[in-house]
Phi, psi and omega in degrees: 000133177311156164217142179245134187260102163266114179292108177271113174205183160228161175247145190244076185293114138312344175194097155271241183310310162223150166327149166299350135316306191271322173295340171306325183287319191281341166306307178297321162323305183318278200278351143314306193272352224240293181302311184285329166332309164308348182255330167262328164236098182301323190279353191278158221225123180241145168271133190237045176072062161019043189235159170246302161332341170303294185313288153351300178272001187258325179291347172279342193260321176217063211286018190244012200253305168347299155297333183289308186279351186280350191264297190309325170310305153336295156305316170113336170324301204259100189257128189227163189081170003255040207238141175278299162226181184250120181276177161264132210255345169259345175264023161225157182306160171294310187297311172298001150289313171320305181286318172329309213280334171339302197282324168257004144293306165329300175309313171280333162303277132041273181305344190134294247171152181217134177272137177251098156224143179255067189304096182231099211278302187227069168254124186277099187075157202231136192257156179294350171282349186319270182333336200259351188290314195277312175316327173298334186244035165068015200249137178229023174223158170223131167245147168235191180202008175222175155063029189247300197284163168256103174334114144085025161236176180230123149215158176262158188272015178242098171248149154277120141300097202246126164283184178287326153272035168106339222262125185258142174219128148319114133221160181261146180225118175288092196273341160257022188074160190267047129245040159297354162201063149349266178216131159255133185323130195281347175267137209323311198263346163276322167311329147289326157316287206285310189306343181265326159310301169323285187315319186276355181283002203238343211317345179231039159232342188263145168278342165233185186292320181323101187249137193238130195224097192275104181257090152137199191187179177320106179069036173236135150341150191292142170259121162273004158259004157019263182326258176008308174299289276262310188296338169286315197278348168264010177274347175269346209243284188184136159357093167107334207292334183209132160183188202264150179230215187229188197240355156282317188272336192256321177280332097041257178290022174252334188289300200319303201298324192270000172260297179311323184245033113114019177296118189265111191294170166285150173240132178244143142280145171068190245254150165263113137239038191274176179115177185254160186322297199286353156247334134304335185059064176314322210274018208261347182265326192257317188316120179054046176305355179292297177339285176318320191282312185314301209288289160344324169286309174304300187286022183257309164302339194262274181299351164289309188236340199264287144352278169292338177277295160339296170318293171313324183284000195273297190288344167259342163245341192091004200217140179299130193209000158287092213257079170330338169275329202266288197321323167302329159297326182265350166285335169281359179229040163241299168345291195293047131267346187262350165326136179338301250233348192271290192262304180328321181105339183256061165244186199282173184280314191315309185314323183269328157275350133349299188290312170267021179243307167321314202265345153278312170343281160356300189252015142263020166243296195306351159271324181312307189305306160327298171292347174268348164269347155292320216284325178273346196263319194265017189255304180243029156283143186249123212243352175316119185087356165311168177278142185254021164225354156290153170271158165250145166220093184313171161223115186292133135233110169284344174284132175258082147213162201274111195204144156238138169189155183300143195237176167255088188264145186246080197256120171264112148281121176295123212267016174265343162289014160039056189277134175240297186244165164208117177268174181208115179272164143262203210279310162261065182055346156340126158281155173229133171289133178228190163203164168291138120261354176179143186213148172219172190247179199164143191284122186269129197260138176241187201233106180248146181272017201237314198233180169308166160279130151239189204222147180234135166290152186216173149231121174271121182301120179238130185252152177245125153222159178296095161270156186211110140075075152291125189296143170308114167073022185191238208186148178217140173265163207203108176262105165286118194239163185267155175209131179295151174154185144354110172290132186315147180190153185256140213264090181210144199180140195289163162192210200255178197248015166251120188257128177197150178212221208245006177219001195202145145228099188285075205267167178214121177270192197286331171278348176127328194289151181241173179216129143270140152233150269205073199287317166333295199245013166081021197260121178265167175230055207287185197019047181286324168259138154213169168239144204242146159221140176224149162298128167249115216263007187213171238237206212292350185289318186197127176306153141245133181292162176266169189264132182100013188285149155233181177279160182219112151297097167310322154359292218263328167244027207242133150280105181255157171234148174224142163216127166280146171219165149250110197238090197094242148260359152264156176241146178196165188233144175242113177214135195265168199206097174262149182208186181226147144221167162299159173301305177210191180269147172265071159304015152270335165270034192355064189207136174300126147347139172277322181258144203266168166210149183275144199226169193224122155244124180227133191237124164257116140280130190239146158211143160222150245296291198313307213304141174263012191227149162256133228242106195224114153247145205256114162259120166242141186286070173286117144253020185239169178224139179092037164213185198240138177241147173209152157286123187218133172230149184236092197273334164097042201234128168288000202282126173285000175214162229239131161241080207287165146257139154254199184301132167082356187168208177228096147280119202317147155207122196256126214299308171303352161288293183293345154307327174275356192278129171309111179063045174278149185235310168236188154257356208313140178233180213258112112303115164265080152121303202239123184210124189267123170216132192245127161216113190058208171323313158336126171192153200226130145220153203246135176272138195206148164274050154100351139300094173265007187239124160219156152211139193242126209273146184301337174279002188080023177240154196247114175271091138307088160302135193275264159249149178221098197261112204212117180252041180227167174259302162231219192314128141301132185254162223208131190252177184307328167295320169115049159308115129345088188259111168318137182273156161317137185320330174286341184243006157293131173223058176340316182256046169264355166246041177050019224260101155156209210250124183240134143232155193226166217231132160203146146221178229245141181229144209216136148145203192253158177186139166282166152337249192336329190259358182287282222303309167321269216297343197282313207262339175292297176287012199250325173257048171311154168313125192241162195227167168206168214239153166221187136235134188316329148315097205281355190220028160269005177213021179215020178283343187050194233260164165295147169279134147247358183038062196023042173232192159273359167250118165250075181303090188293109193265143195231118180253066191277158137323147178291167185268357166290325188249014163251111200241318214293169165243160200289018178190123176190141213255169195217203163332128190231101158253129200233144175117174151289056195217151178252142167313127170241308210199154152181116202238187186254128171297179175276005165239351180120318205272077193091198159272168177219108161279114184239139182213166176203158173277097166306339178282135180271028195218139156330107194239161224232123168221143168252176164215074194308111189237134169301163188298136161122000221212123184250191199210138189208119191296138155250181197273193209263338191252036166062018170283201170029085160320171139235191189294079163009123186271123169271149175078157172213105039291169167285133173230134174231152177238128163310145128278169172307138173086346179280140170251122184238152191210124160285129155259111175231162208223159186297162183241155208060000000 
């Protein structure tokens, strides 16, 4: 006998379509009206979008409200979690899908109760690491609403759902959406009427009797008459037959049914994005790509560099410095960037600029921190036998590997020290090679928790040094002292246009074209970059070409210039692309403008000695609206098929497969950083910054969208006549078409290279190695201004460490991870009780990882949300083996 599950829920976009304020007020509405529902029907039971953010933004508004929902929670009426928001899962990191799910279980433990449904309703498409992301946190199901079915195939709406190392979930795909039974008619007989509409739309899709009825949908209210019908129509139907559940309860009974009567579900493997543009929302990957590069910078900083940098000085100095609230604060306000509807890019301009005002916040807390964990690392440097007129200059690698590369240093010379010349030692006395890159003289300010800020004249330095093979995970000082010799001058300077080191050669002719070569397999790579332009007719969801449109070659329509240079210790090429386009598209004529405007593209290529990538940043001068700019490389590789990194891994993607997919508009797919294309030895892959739309074009050439300029949120409307009707003010975004001057970053990678060593260099160049400046005298730049406290003594205060706890040494290596497996994360655990190392195999084949842990600190695997200890991993190095595809995560703790 059938059973029907009414899901009573809302899905809660924090911010679309109207600013987050206002939807907050209607959010308040909600859950005002939600408690007296609860006061008149005790048993009725909401779904509040598996979000926990929710809770949060309605208690600021109405904090004495808080126990009342804490009851309800409790009871089990109100079910939240486990999700902080609901994110978009390819255009955020795998480790920030991760922190999502951390910040929202907790937060519903906290309130009573956290529901493990793994709900993920209108995520434009699902990455294949999911199931094994959910398993980690004890969820062992997913309901979705995209990227599942395939034109002209049956498929059921229940399957396992398998990642790439196996790892399985029930899931349900709301094949009729998560309002199929929206609100039901309060009268007895429209009310059965929808019910049979409803029961026949499943009828050759669900696999057990167990039918699932999402009774609501975006932003709507709890239907407070619910019960009552639910209580009519089975007094119409047959007992029992419909009522209201849970979405745990309904997945529940789909197992219990399918383990008795022996049902062998369907099975799927890896990431879902099948389906047509308009169910995936292809075009939601290129939309308000500045958004995307910011949040891609951030969460490269936050795991990269910030994260880890704390960490080492805690396991290398000894002393707790990891400030666990803030870091939760600051993951919890890098998340509220994460909502589909957010990082996708497709809401109204107020939202977005919402979003980018988080994201300055953001990168002012995220420098603070930094600079108060140098403040600490040079607080417990042990400075004994230094020159006390000499400088210090640290060098950050927070990554555990071992890396060389020119780095960027800021060093004030006091300008009562007459700095003329300068040298730079290592630990042992070694020169280390620099250059000027730039120098003014400018007042340097320092900041004390004791005195004023005071200000020093200075001259500020900006230096390029050769660091060469930085310990993993540690740090090395490097000491500046004055000299006779050669006066500082900045080493910046025309030069020629062929770019080279010991792994690349880079050529740039008078037109613009280029050539690589690969000195490893002697494999050239000619004409490999051009640039591209097209009309775009269509808006944030998605591209549409216009129609009767062509590609426009910047080559072919650009007044160009190239000039080489040198700068520091890189050598680049510079080149420019002046060009005309229309202003924008005219949707009522359905044609771009007859009149044009000028737009600019300045393209730099950089090398520098270490690097195996030439290094390209792209500025462009956009003035025009309603079109696609794209970076097209030509590896010259017949292969059909592409290997991107997502989240958590790598995913094959074959170009003719997705050419076929039915109302598909392109192929473009989804990179977190990286897409790779091999044939034999041959092999090309482009490294990238929060460019997340690529496609490989039928012809073997690969398109990196740049920019994509659109001033609607969705479909241009069209009245029954085929009138052209301006949309509503609510789905107009005018500065969604970008119209002023942006830049974005890729670079071009030529050799052979595995999953892993792609992904290390992709995480180097997204985090370079960082320096900071000190003097060996701890109170010659940091005393901030003197006190006289209206007397005559004028006085400076000081907070140094005892001297037992200035330890550090002028070099030292922390955490070594070796093998094929890449670094995600290390961080403080989340209860306090150690560290927490995270790591996973990109690779579909078993991989051999050693793990070099500093002395003192033993290690033990736990799940992904840091539970269930297991049994202590022995010896250190740690030597472990991945299956494919694995993600693992240690904890580690002082031994004793």
């Amino acid at each position: 006998m059938k059973q029907f599950h009414v899901i009573s829920h809302t899905h809660w976009d924090r911010e679309w379509y109207q600013p987050f304020e206002v939807f907050r007020h209607r959010l308040v509405d909600l859950i005002d009206h939600l408690l007296e529902i609860y006061r008149e029907y005790p048993e009725y039971v909401f779904e509040l979008d598996a979000q926990t953010v929710c809770l949060e933004d309605y208690l600021e508004v109405r904090p004495y409200r808080r126990a009342e929902l804490e009851r309800y929670i409790r009871s089990g009426n109100l079910k939240v979690g486990p999700w902080y928001v609901q994110n978009d899962f390819f255009l955020t990191g795998g480790e920030a899908t991760v922190r999502n799910l951390l910040a929202g279980t907790a937060l519903a433990e906290e309130f009573g109760a956290c529901a493990r449904c793994g709900y993920t309703p209108d995520q434009f498409g699902l990455i294949g690491q999911l199931p094994q992301v959910f398993r980690g946190f004890g969820i062992d199901n997913c309901v979705f609403g995209r990227g599942y079915r395939r034109e002209g195939e049956a498929q059921p709406n229940e399957f396992e759902w398998c990642s790439p190392d196996g790892s399985a979930v029930l899931a349900s795909f709301m094949s009729r959406w998560y309002n199929n039974a929206q609100r039901f008619p309060e009268d007895p007989e429209l009310a059965l009427l929808f019910f049979r509409e409803v029961e026949a739309a499943q009828e050759s899709e669900a696999v057990t009797p167990h039918r699932l009825l999402m009774n609501g949908v975006d932003h709507l209210e709890a239907q407070e008459n619910l019960l009552p019908v639910l209580e009519e129509l089975n007094r119409r139907i047959a007992p029992d037959v419909i009522r209201q559940s849970t979405l745990c309860g309904y997945l529940e009974a789909v197992r219990t049914f399918a383990a008795e009567h022996g049902i062998a579900l369907h099975r799927e493997t890896g990431e879902l994005r099948y389906g047509a543009s308009g169910n995936v929302l292809q075009g939601t990957l290129s939309a308000r790509l500045p958004l995307k590069r910011q949040n891609a910078h951030f969460e490269a900083l936050i795991e990269l560099r910030l994260e880890p940098l704390y960490i080492l000085l805690e396991q290398l100095g000894g002393d707790a410095l990891y400030d666990r609230d803030y870091f939760r604060y600051l993951w919890k306000s890098l998340l509220r960037n994460h909502p589909h509807d957010s990082i996708c890019g497709c809401s109204t301009d107020r939202v977005h600029q919402d979003n980018a005002n988080r994201f300055a916040r953001i990168g002012d807390l995220v420098k603070d921190l930094t600079d108060r964990g140098v403040r600490q690392f040079w607080a417990r440097l042990d400075r004994k036998g230094l020159n006390p007129a000499e400088y210090l200059l640290a060098l950050f690698n927070p990554l555990p590997h071992s890396r060389s590369e020119v780095m960027t240093a800021e060093v004030f010379l006091p300008l009562d020290e007459n700095p003329a010349s300068i040298r730079l030692t290592g630990p042992a006395g070694e020169p280390v090679r620099f250059a000027v890159r730039s120098m003014e003289r400018r007042f340097q300010t320092n900041y004390s928790a004791i005195n004023l800020p005071g200000q020093i004249p200075a001259l500020r330095v900006e230096l390029e040094i050769a660091a060469e093979a930085l310990p993993p995970c540690g740090f090395r000082v490097l000491r500046l002292g004055y000299r006779e010799g050669a006066p500082l001058e900045v080493a910046d300077a025309a030069a020629g246009t062929v770019l080279e080191n010991a792994f690349v050669r880079f050529t740039v002719d008078a037109s613009g074209r280029t050539e690589l070569l690969d000195k490893d397999s002697g494999e050239i790579f000619p004409d490999l970059v051009s640039f591209t332009d097209e009309g775009d007719a269509g808006h944030s969801y998605n591209f549409l070409p216009v129609e009767g449109g062509s590609i426009r070659e910047l080559g072919a329509i650009s007044r160009i210039h190239v000039v080489g240079f040198r700068r520091g210790l890189r050598q680049g090429v510079r080149v420019d692309y002046e060009f005309e386009l229309p202003r924008d598209y005219d949707f009522e004529l359905c044609r771009p403008t007859a009149e044009t405007v000028p737009n600019r593209l300045a393209v730099e290529y950089i090398l520098d000695e270490f690097s195996r990538h030439v290094a390209v940043e792209t500025r462009i001068e956009n003035r025009s609206g309603s079109h696609r700019l794209r970076a097209v490389f030509r590896p010259g590789i017949v292969s059909p098929v592409t290997l991107a990194s997502v989240p958590f891994g790598f995913e094959q993607r074959t170009r003719d497969e997705l050419l076929r997919q039915e109302g598909r508009h392109n192929a473009d797919q989804p990179d977190s950083g990286v897409i790779t294309i091999r044939e034999g030895k041959r092999q090309f892959s482009c490294l990238n910054e929060g460019l997340h739309e690529y496609e490989h074009l039928a012809d073997g050439r690969i398109a990196l969208t740049l920019l994509r300029s659109t001033g609607n949120v969705n479909a241009v409307r069209y009245d029954e006549a085929g009138r052209w009707v301006r949309s509503g003010v609510e789905w107009c975004a005018p500065e969604g078409k970008l119209i002023g001057d942006h830049v974005f970053r890729f670079a071009l990678r030529p050799g052979e290279a595995a999953p892993a060593e792609l992904e290390r260099e992709l995480q180097a160049y997204l985090a370079p190695a960082f320096a900071a400046f000190d003097s060996v005298d701890p109170h010659k730049l940091t005393g901030g201004r003197p006190c006289d406290q209206c007397s005559a003594v004028r006085e400076l205060f000081f907070r140094d460490l005892p001297p037992e706890k200035q330890r550090l040494p002028l070099q030292a290596a922390g955490i070594e991870l070796n093998g094929d497996a890449v670094f995600s994360a290390l961080k403080k655990a989340e209860d306090g009780n150690g560290d927490i190392l995270r790591i996973y195999n990109p690779e579909r084949r078993e991989s051999e990882v050693s793990v070099q842990l500093p002395a003192g600190l033993r290690a033990c695997q736990v799940r992904l949300d840091e539970t269930s200890d297991g049994e202590p991993l022995c010896g250190n190095p740690l030597r472990l083996t991945l299956p494919a595809a694995a993600i693992r995560t240690l904890r580690l703790v002082r031994e004793g």
